[in-house]
C-alpha positions in Angstrom: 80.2 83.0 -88.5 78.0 83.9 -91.4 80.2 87.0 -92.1 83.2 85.2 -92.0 81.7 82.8 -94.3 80.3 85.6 -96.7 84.2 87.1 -96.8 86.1 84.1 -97.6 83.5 83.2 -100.4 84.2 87.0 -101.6 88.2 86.8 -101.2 87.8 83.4 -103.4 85.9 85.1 -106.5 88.5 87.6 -106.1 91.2 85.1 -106.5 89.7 83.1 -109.4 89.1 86.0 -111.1 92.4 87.8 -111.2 93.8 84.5 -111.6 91.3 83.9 -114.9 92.6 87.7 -116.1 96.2 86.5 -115.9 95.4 83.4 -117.8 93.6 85.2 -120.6 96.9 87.7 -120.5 94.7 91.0 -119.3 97.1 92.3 -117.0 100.1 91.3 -119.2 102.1 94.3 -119.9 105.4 92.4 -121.8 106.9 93.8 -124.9 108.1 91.6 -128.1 110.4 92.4 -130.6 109.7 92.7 -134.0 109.3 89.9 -136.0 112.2 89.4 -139.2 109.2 89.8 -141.6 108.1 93.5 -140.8 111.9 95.0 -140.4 113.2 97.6 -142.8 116.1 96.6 -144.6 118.8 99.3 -144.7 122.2 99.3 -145.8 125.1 100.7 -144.6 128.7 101.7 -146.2 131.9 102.2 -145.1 134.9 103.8 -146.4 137.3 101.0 -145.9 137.0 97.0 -144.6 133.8 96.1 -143.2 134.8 94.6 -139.3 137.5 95.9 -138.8 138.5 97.6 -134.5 136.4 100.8 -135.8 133.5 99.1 -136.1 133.3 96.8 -132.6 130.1 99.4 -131.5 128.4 98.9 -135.0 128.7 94.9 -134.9 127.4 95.2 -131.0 124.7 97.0 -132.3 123.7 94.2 -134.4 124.5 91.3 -132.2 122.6 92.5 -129.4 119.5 93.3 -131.4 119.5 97.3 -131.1 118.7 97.7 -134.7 116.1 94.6 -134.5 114.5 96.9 -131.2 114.4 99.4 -133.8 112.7 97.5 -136.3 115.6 97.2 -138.4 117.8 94.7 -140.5 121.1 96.3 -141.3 123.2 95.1 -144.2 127.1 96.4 -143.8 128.9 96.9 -147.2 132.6 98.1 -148.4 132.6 100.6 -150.4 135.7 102.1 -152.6 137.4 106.2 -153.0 134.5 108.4 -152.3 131.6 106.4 -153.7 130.1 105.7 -150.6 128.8 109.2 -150.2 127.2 109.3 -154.2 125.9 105.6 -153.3 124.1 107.5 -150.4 122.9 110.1 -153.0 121.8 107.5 -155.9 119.7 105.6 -152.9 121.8 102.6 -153.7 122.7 102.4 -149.8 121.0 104.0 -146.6 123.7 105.4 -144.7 127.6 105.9 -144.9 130.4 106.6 -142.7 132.5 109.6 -145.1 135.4 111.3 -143.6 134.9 115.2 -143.2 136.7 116.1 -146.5 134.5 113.3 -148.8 131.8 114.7 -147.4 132.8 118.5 -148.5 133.7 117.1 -151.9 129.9 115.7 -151.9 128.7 118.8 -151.7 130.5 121.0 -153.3 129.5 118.6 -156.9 125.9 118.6 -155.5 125.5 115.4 -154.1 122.0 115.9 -152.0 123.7 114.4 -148.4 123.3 115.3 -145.1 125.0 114.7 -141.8 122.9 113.0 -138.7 124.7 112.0 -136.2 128.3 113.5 -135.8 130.5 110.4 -134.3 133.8 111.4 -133.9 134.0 114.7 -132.4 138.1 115.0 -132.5 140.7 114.5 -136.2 141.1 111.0 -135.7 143.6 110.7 -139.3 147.0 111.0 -139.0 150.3 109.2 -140.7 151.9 106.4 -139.4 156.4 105.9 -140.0 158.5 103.7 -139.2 160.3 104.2 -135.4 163.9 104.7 -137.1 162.5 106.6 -140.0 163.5 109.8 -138.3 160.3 111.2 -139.1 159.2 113.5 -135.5 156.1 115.5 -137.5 153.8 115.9 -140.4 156.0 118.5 -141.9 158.8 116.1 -141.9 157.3 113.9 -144.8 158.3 116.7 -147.2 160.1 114.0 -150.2 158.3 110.9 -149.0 156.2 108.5 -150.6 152.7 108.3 -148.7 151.0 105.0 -148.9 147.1 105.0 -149.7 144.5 102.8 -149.4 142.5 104.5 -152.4 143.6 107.3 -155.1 140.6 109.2 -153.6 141.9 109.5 -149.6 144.4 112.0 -150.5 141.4 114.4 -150.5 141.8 113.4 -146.4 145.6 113.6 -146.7 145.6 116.8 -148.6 144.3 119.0 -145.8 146.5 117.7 -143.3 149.6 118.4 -145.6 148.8 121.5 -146.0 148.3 122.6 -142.8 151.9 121.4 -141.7 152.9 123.9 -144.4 153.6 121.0 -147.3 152.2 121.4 -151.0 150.4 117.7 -151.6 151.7 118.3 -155.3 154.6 119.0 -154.6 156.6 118.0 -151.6 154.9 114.2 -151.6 154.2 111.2 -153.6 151.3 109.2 -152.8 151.1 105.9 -153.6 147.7 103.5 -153.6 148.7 100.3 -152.2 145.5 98.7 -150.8 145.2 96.8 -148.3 149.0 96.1 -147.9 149.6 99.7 -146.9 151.0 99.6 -144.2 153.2 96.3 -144.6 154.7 98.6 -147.5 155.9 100.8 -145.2 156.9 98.3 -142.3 159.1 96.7 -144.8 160.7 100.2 -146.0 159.0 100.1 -149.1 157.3 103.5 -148.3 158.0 106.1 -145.9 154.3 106.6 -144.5 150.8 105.4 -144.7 147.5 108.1 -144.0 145.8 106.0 -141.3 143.7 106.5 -138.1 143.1 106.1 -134.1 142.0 102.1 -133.9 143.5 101.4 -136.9 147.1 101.7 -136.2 146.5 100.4 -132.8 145.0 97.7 -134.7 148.4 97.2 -136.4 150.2 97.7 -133.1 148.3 94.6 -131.9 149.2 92.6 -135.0 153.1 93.0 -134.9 153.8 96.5 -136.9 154.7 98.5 -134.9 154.6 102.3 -136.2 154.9 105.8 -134.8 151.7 107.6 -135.6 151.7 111.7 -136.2 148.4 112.9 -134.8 147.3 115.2 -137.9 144.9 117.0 -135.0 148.3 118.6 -134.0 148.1 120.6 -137.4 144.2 120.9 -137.8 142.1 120.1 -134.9 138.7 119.5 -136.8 135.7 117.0 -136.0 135.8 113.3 -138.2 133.5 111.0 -139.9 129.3 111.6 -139.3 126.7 109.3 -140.1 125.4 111.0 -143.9 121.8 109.9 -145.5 120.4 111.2 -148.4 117.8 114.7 -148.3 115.3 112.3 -149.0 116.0 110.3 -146.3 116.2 113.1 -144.4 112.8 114.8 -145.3 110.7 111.7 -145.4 111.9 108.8 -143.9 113.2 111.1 -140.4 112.1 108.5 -138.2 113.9 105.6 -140.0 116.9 107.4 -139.6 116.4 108.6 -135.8 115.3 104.5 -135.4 119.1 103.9 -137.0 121.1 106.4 -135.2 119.5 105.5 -131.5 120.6 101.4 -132.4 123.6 103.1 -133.2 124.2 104.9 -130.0 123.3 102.0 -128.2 125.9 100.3 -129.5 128.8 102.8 -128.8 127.4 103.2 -124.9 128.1 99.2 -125.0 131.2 99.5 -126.1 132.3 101.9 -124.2 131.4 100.0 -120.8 132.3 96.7 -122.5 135.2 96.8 -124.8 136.4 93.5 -124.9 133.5 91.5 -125.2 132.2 93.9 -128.0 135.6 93.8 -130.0 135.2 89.7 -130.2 132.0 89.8 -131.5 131.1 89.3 -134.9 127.8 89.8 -137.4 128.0 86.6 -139.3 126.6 88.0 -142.6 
């Protein structure tokens, strides 16, 4: 009886104590998220509209708090021709989004950029016609007017051209239209517009419907990477590897959840 006793007097210290370490949080092994106070705020540029189809795995990202698990608040800005790469280089943003041929301009006048994470691993530009224009392939737009949405994208549209076997200088017109670029040609007002996979389907989705000529059936090259600065690169390596990793998360969502990621928004 007196052992009995002596046991359930032991089980009960046992018990109040495990139950006083809970209380003080001992055993607590839970994880918080950083506060708004102590996040790095980075910004990010892209080459055309901000929120646009493209950029459903970016505003996931956001919405779902990968860059916040990161310790990071992300500002998303527009930026204009090619000066989202020299904004890069002039630290007046944090990261940019630059299409393969920007990029090579960069660097051929010196700008001190570097890529980090390669996102799209196929040519995702093209040209978009109208179905009746009669226009089958690239080469075809020899004479046409090519609608732009900057002067500085033919350096994109150049080396497709080229490899069909056009001259640029020669055998097209470009035109910079804006954001009505491809309206200008769904009206007839143009005979093509330099676009991209998500954008055109994008259009499809709205009512324009255009034929789109893969350029990666005359030059089958990688697309846009993720670019920083060198010094980003040499001494801030784990603010960038704390960006790309939100980044990827994102993507992975979309990927396995494409509608509910392509309705959300980032409200800022």
């Amino acid at each position: 009886m007196k052992r009995l006793l002596k046991a359930t007097m032991l089980f009960g210290i046992a018990v109040l104590l495990l139950v006083s370490m809970s209380g003080c949080g001992v055993a607590s092994t839970e994880t918080t998220k950083p506060k708004d106070a102590t996040l790095t705020k980075v910004t990010m540029v892209f080459p055309r509209s901000v929120e646009v189809l493209d950029d459903a795995h970016v505003v996931a990202a956001y919405k779902l708090g990968y860059f916040k698990d990161e310790g990071i608040d992300v500002k998303f800005e527009q930026s204009y021709g090619t000066s989202d790469v020299k904004m890069v280089s002039a630290g007046q943003a944090d990261f940019a989004y630059p299409s393969p041929y920007i990029q090579l301009m960069g660097h051929e006048s010196g700008l001190p950029i570097i890529s980090v994470y390669q996102v799209d691993i196929r040519n995702i530009f093209g040209f978009s016609v109208r179905p009746d224009s009669g226009i089958t392939s690239i080469a075809g737009l020899k004479g046409k007017k090519i609608s732009l949405g900057d002067a500085g994208w033919a350096s994109i549209s150049d080396p497709l051209l080229r490899h069909a076997g056009l001259d640029p200088k020669k055998d097209v017109e470009y035109v910079a239209t804006g954001e009505n670029r491809a309206q200008m040609v769904n009206e007839g007002k143009l005979d093509a517009v330099l676009t991209w996979e998500k954008e055109y389907q994008l259009w499809d989705a709205q009512g324009i419907k255009l034929t789109f000529l893969p350029g990666e059936k005359v030059l089958d090259n990688s697309s846009n990477s993720i670019v920083v600065s060198l010094d980003t690169y040499k001494n801030k390596k784990d603010l960038s590897n704390r960006f790309v990793r939100a980044y990827a998360r994102g993507r992975y969502f979309t990927k396995l959840n494409p509608r509910p990621a392509t309705e959300m928004k980032t409200d800022k």
